[in-house]
C-alpha positions as CSV (number, residue, x, y, z in Angstrom):
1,X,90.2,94.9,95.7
2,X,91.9,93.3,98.6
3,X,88.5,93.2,101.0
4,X,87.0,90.6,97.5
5,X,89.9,88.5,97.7
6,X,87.5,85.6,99.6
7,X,85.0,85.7,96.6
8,X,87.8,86.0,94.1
9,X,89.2,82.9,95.2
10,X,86.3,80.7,94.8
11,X,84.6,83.2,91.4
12,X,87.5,83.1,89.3
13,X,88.0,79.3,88.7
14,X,84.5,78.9,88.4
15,X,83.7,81.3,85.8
16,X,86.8,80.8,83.9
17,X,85.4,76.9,83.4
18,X,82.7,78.1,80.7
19,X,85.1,80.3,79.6
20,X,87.8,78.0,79.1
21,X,85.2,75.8,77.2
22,X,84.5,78.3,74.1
23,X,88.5,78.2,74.1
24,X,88.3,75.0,72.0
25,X,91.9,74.0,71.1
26,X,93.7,72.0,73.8
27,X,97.0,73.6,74.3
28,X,95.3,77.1,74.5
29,X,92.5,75.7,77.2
30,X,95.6,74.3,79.2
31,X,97.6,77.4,78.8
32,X,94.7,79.0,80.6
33,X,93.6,77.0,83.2
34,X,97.5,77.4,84.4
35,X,96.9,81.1,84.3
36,X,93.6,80.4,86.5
37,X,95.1,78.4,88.6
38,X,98.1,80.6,89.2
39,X,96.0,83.2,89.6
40,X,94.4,81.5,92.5
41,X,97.0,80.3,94.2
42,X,98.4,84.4,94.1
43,X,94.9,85.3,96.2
44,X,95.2,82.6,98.4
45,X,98.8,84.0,99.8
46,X,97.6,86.8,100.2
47,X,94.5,85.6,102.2
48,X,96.6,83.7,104.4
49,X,99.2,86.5,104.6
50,X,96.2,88.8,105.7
51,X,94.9,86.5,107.8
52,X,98.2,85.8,109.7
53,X,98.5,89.8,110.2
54,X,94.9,90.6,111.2
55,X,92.8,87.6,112.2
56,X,89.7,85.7,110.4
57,X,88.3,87.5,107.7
58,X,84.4,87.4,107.3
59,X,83.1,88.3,103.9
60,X,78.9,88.7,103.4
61,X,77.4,88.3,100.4
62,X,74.7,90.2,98.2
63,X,75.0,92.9,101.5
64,X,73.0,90.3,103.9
65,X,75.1,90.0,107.0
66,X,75.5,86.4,108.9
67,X,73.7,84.4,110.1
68,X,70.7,85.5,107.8
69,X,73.2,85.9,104.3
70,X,75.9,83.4,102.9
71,X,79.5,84.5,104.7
72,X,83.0,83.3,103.6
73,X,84.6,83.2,107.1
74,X,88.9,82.4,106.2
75,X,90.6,81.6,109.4
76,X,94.0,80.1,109.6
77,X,93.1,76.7,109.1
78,X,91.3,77.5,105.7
79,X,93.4,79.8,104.6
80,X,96.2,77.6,105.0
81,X,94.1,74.8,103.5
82,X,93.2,77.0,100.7
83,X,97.2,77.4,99.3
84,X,97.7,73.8,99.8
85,X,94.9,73.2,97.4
86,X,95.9,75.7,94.7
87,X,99.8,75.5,95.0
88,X,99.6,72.2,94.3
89,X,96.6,72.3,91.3
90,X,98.8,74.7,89.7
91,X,102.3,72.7,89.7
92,X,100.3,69.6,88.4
93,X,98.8,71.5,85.7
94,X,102.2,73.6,84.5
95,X,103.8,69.4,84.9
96,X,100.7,67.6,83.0
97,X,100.5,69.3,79.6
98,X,102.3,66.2,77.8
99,X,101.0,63.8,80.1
100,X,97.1,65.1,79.4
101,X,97.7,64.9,76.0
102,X,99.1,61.5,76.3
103,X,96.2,59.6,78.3
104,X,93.1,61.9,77.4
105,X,91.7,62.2,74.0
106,X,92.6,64.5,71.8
107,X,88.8,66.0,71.3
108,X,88.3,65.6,75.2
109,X,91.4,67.6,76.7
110,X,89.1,70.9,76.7
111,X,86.4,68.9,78.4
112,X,89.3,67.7,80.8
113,X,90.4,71.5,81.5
114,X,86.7,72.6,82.3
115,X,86.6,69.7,85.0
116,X,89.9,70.5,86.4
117,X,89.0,73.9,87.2
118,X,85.3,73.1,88.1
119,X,87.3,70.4,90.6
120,X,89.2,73.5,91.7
121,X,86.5,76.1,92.2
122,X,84.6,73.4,93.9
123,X,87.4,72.5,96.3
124,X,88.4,76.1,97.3
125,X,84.4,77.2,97.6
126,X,84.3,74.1,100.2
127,X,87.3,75.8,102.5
128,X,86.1,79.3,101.7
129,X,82.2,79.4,102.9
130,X,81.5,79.6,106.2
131,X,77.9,78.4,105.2
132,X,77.3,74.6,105.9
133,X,74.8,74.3,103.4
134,X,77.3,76.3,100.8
135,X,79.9,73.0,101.7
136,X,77.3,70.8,100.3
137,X,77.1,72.9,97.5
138,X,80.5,73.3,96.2
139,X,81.4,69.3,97.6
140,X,78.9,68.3,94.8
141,X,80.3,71.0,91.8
142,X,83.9,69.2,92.8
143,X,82.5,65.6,93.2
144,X,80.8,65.6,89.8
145,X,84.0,67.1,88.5
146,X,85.9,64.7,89.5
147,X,83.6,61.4,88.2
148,X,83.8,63.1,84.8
149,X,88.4,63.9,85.6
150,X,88.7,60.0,86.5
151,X,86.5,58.9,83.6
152,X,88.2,60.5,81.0
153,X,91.5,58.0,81.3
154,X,91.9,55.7,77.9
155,X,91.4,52.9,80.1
156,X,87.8,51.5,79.8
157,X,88.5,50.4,83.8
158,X,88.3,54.1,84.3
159,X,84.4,54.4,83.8
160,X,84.2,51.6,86.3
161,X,86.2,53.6,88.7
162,X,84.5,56.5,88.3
163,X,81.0,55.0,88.2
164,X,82.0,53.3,91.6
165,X,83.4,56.8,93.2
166,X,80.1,58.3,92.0
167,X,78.0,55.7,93.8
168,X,80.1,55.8,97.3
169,X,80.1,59.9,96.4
170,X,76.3,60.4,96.3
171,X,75.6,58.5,99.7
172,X,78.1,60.2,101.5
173,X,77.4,63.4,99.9
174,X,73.7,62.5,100.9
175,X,74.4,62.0,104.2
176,X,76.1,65.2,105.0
177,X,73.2,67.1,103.5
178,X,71.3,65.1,106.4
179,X,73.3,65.6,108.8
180,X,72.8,69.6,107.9
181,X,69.3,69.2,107.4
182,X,68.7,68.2,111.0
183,X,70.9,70.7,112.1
184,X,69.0,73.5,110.4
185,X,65.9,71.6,111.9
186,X,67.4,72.2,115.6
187,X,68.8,75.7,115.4
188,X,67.3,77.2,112.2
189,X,70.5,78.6,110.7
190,X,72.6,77.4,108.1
191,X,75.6,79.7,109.1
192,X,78.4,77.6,111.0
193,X,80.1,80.1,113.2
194,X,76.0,80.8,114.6
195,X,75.7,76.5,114.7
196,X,78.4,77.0,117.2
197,X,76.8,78.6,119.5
198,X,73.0,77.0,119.1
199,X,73.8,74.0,118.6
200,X,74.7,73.4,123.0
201,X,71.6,74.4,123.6
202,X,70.2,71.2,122.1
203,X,72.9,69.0,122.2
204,X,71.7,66.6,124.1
205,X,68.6,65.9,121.3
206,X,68.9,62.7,119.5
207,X,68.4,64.8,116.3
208,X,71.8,66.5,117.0
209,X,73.5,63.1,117.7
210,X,72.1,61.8,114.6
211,X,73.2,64.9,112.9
212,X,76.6,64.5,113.6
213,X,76.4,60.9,113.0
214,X,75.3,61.5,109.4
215,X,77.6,64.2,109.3
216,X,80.5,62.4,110.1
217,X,79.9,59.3,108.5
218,X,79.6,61.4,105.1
219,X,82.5,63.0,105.2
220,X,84.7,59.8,106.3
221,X,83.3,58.4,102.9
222,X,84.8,61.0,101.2
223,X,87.3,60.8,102.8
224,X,88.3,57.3,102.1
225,X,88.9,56.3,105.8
226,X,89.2,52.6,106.4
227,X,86.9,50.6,105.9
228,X,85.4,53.2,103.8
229,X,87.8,53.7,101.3
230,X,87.1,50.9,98.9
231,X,86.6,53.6,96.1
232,X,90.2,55.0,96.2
233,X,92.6,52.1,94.8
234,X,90.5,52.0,91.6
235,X,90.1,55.8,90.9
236,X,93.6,56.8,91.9
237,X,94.9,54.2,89.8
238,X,92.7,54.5,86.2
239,X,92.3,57.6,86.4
240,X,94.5,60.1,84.0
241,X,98.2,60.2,85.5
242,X,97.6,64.6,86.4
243,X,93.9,63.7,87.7
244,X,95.7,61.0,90.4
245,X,98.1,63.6,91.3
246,X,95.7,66.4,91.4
247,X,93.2,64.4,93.8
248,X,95.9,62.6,96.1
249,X,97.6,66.4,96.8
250,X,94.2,67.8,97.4
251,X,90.7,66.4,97.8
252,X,91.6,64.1,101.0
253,X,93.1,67.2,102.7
254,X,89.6,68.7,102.1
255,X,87.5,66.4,103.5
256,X,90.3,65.7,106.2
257,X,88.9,69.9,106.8
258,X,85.6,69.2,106.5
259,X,85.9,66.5,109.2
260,X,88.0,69.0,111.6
261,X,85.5,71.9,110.9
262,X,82.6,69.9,112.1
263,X,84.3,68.1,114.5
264,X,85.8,71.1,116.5
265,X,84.1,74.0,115.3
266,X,80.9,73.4,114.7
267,X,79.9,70.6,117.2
268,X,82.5,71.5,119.7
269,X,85.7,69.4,120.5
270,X,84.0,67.4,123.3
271,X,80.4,66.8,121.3
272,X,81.6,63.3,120.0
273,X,82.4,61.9,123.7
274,X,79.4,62.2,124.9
275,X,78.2,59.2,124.7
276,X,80.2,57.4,122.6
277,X,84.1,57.3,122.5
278,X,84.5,59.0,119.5
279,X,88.3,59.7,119.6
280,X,89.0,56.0,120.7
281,X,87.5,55.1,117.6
282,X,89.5,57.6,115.4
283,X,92.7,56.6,116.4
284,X,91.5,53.2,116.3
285,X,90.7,53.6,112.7
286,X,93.6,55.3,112.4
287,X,95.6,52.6,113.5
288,X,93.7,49.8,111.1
289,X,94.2,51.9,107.9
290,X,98.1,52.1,108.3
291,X,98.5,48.9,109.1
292,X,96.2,46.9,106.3
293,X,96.5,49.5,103.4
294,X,100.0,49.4,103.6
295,X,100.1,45.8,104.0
296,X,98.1,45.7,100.6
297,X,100.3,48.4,98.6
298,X,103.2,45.5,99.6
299,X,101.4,43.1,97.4
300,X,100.2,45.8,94.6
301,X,102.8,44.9,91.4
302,X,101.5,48.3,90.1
303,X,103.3,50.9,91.7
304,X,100.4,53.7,91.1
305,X,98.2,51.1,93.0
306,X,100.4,50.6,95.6
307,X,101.3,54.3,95.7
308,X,97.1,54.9,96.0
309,X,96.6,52.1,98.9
310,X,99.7,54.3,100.7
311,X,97.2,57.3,100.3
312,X,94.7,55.1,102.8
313,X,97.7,54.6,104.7
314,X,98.5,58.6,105.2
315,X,95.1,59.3,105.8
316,X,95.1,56.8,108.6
317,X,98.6,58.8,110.2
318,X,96.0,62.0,110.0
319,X,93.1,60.8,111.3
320,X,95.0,59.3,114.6
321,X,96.6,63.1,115.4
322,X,92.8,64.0,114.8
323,X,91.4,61.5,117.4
324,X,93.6,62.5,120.4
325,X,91.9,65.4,120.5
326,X,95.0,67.6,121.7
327,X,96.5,70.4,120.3
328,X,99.8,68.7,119.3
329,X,97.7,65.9,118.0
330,X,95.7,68.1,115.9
331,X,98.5,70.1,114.9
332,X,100.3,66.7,113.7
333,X,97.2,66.1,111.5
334,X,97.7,69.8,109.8
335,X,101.3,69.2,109.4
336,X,100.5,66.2,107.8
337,X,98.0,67.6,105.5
338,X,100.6,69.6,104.3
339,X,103.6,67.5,103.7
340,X,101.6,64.4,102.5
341,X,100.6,67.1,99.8
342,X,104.2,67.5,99.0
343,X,105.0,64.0,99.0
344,X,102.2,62.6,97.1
345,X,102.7,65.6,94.5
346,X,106.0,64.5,93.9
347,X,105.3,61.1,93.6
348,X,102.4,60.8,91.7
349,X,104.2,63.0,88.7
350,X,107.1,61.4,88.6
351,X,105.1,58.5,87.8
352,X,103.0,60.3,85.4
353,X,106.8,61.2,84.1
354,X,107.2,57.2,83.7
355,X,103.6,56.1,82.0
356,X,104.4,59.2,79.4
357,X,107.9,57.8,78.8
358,X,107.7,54.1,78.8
359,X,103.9,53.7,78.8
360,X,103.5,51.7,82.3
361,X,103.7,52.0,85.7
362,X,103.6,47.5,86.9
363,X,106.7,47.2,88.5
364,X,108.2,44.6,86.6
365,X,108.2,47.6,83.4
366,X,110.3,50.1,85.7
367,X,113.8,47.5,84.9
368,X,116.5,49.8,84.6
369,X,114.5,52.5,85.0
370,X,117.6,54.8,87.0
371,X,119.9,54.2,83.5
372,X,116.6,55.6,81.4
373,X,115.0,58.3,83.0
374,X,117.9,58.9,86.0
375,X,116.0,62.6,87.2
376,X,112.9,61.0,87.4
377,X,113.5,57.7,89.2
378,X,116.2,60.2,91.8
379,X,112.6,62.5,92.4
380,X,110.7,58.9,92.5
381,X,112.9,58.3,95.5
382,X,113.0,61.3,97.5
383,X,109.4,60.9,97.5
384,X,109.7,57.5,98.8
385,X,111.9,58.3,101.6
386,X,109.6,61.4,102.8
387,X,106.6,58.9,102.1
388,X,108.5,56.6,105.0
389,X,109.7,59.5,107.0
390,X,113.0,59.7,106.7
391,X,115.0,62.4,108.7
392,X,115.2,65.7,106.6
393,X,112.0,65.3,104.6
394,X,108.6,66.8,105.2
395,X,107.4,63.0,106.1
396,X,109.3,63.0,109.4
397,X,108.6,65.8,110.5
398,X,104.8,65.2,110.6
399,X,105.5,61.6,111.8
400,X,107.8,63.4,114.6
401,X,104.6,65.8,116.1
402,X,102.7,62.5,116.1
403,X,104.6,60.6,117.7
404,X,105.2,63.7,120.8
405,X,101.6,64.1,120.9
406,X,100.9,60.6,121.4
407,X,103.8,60.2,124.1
408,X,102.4,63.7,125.6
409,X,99.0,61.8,125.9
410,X,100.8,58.6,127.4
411,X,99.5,56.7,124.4
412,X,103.1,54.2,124.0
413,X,101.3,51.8,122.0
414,X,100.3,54.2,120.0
415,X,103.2,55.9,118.9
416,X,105.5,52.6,118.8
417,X,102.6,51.9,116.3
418,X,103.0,54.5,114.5
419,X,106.8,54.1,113.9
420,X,106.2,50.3,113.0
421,X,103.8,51.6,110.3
422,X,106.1,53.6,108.5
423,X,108.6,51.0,108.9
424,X,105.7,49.3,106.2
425,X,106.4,51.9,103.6
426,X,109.9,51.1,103.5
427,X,109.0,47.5,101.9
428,X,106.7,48.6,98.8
429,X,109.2,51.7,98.2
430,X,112.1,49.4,98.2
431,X,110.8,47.4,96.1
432,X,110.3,49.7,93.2
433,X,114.1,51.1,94.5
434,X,115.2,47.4,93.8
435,X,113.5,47.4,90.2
436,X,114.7,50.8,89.3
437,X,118.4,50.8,90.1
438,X,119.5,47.1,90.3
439,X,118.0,45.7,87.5
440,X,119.2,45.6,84.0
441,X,116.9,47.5,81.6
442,X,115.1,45.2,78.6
443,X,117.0,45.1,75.3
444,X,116.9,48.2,73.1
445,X,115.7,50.4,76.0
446,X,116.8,54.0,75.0
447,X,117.2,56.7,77.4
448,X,114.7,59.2,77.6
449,X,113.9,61.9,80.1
450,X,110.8,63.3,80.8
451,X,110.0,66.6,79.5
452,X,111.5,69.8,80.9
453,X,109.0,71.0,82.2
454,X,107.2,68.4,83.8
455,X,111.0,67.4,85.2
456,X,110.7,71.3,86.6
457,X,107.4,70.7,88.2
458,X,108.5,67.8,90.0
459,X,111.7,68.6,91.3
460,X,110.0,71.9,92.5
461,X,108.2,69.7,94.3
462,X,111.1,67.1,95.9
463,X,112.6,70.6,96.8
464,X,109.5,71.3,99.2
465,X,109.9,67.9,100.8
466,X,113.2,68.7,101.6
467,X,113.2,72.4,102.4
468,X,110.2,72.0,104.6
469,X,111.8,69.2,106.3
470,X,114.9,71.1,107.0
471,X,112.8,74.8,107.4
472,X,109.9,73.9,109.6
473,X,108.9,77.7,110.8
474,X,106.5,78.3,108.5
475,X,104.4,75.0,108.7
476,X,104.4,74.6,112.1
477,X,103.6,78.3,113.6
478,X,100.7,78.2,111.3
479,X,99.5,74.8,112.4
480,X,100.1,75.5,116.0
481,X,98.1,78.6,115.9
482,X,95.5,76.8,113.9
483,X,95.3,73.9,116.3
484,X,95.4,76.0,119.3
485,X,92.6,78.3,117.6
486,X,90.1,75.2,117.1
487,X,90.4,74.5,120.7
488,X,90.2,77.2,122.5
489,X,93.6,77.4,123.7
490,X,96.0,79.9,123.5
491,X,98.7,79.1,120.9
């Protein structure tokens, strides 16, 4: 049982989406996809527990062995990757029952619980396969998912959203399946451990350059890095309260994978300086996405808005660790996929706790928010201060590696840049801090907590931002040893 656990982590949320549509009734189609989802997140600890005790596990499938058959291939990187992604699916969904039922139709929440786990099995099949063509695959399974997830908010602004994401999706998506066409073209193989090693041999092509090009310019547009993120603000924001929360803990971390895989494994860590300074440009981009989404999320008087612009902002912390091409710099980036995970989580339900209780999220609504809904607006701001990186959350410690690697590098500007950005986040936290706990709340305001169990969920998740900015071992051995891994270094 233990040598399927790569298939069974991919095979399990995508059959049990069919089977969770014959289901029918709502409560029991979200009473299953928990069970799923749980389920999944069991195999990936065990994956990553394997795979911290033994090494990479390769899994062939239908008996054909690699290159010539499809191979899962879970390394540390995935494998950590791969818990992120279902931990924090399944503490969304056990949080979002109420909150579903409250913003999606009543005769569409078993269509909604189908996507989600479609979204899931697509998402996990994407860390899992060691197959580039496979990534393609499973990115469109989740992408599609998640047009139909975003569309399915009461607001009519939501189809726009979604119709947008699915317009900026298909090019990108397109462009990776270039990018892999081109490479097949070069090396005839499909199977990314064997790109590795045939892909020097013809590096110096224009084919392979305008591989990676298409490649990479794919996966930053599903990634949402600035200036490609246009897309984000509006889906994050219509979309479904769980979907946002869902999508902001997970489907940026993946591409932010998808980016690393090709970048270091695939075409090699030193295959985008060629010609072309590729990192420059990285951290440069980095840089530009702290500084203006945050400067928009100031402005936002919706904090879910503001909250999605911040998302641009993270990304942008990532992507600089990512373009110093170190191994503290990259293992800032996996820190950061990890605790922005956390933070976002946390965040984005206890607003889904605040649209399900007073049926808003503008700013200017959240008056008095602290005397209605006390637990909630206390997670709200936990959240906020590991958003900005305060000391003893999960968002300084990430901010911390990034700011070593970038003084290990000599990069001053860049670090002092780094701190000044997160000085940003203090301003469009605050101001929803202000709202919450110094204002009076309107006449006739009664107080009403959110509902136990979503309250569970989301101080389950404030508890992670604090424990793992307290207990670092356990994200940072496994991100050093990842980094070191991807470059060839000893950890």
């Amino acid at each position: 049982m233990l040598s399927h656990l790569p298939i069974l982590q991919v095979i399990l949320p995508l059959l049990a989406a069919p089977s969770c549509l014959i289901l029918g009734r709502p409560a029991l189609a979200w009473a299953f996809s928990f069970v799923v989802s749980a389920g999944a997140m069991l195999i990936s600890m065990l994956l990553l527990q394997q795979v911290w005790l033994q090494g990479a596990i390769s899994y062939t499938l239908g008996g054909w062995e690699a290159p010539w058959g499809i191979e899962y291939r879970i390394d540390l990187l995935n494998g950590f990757l791969l818990l992120i992604v279902s931990s924090l699916s399944t503490l969304v969904l056990a949080a979002s029952r109420q909150s579903v039922a409250a913003e999606v139709e009543t005769s569409k929440q078993t269509l909604f619980y189908v996507s989600w786990l479609l979204c899931l099995a697509g998402l996990l099949g994407i860390l899992a396969t060691g197959d580039a063509f496979n990534v393609f695959v499973f990115l469109e399974v989740s992408s599609l998912s998640t047009y139909t997830l975003i569309s399915l908010g009461r607001d009519r602004r939501a189809l726009w959203a979604s119709y947008q994401y699915l317009v900026v999706g298909t090019i990108g998506a397109t462009f990776i399946l270039i990018g892999i066409g081109l490479m097949y073209m070069m090396t005839g193989t499909l199977n990314m451990q064997d790109l590795a090693e045939r892909l020097p041999a013809v590096a110096e092509t224009r084919t392979v350059f305008a591989a990676y090009a298409f490649v990479i310019v794919g996966v930053c547009l599903k990634l949402a890095l600035f200036p490609l993120h246009m897309w984000l603000p509006n889906a994050y924001s219509y979309a479904p309260s769980a979907v946002t929360a869902f999508l902001a803990a997970t489907a940026t971390k993946v591409a932010v994978y998808l980016l690393i895989r090709f970048s270091f494994t695939v075409f090699g860590a030193d295959f985008g300086a060629m010609d072309i300074p590729l990192h420059h440009i990285f951290v440069a981009l980095g840089l530009f996405a702290v500084f203006s989404a945050s400067a928009v999320a100031i402005m936002q008087r919706n904090i879910k808005r503001a909250i999605a612009y911040s998302s641009v902002a993270q990304i942008g912390y990532m992507i600089i660790g990512l373009g110093m091409g170190s191994v503290a710099g990259l293992q800032a980036t996996l820190l950061h996929l990890f605790n922005h995970a956390l933070m976002k989580g946390a965040l984005f339900v206890s607003l889904a706790a605040m649209a399900l209780r007073i049926g808003s999220t503008q700013i200017d609504d959240l008056a008095g928010l602290a005397r209605r809904m006390p637990i909630t607006a206390m997670a709200f701001v936990v959240g906020g201060l590991s958003l900005i990186g305060v000391p003893l959350t999960v968002g300084f410690v990430s901010k911390w590696y990034l700011v070593v690697a970038a003084l290990e590098m000599q990069l001053w500007p860049v670090a002092l840049l780094v701190v000044l950005g997160s000085l940003l986040a203090v301003m469009y936290v605050w101001r929803v801090v202000e709202v919450m706990y110094f204002r009076e709340p309107p006449a006739g305001a009664v107080k009403q907590e959110a509902p136990l169990g979503m309250l569970l969920m989301l101080w389950l998740l404030v508890a992670g931002n604090i424990y793992f900015g307290i207990d670092t071992r356990l994200p940072v051995s496994v991100t050093a040893e990842a980094a070191a891994a991807l470059l060839g270094v000893g950890a």
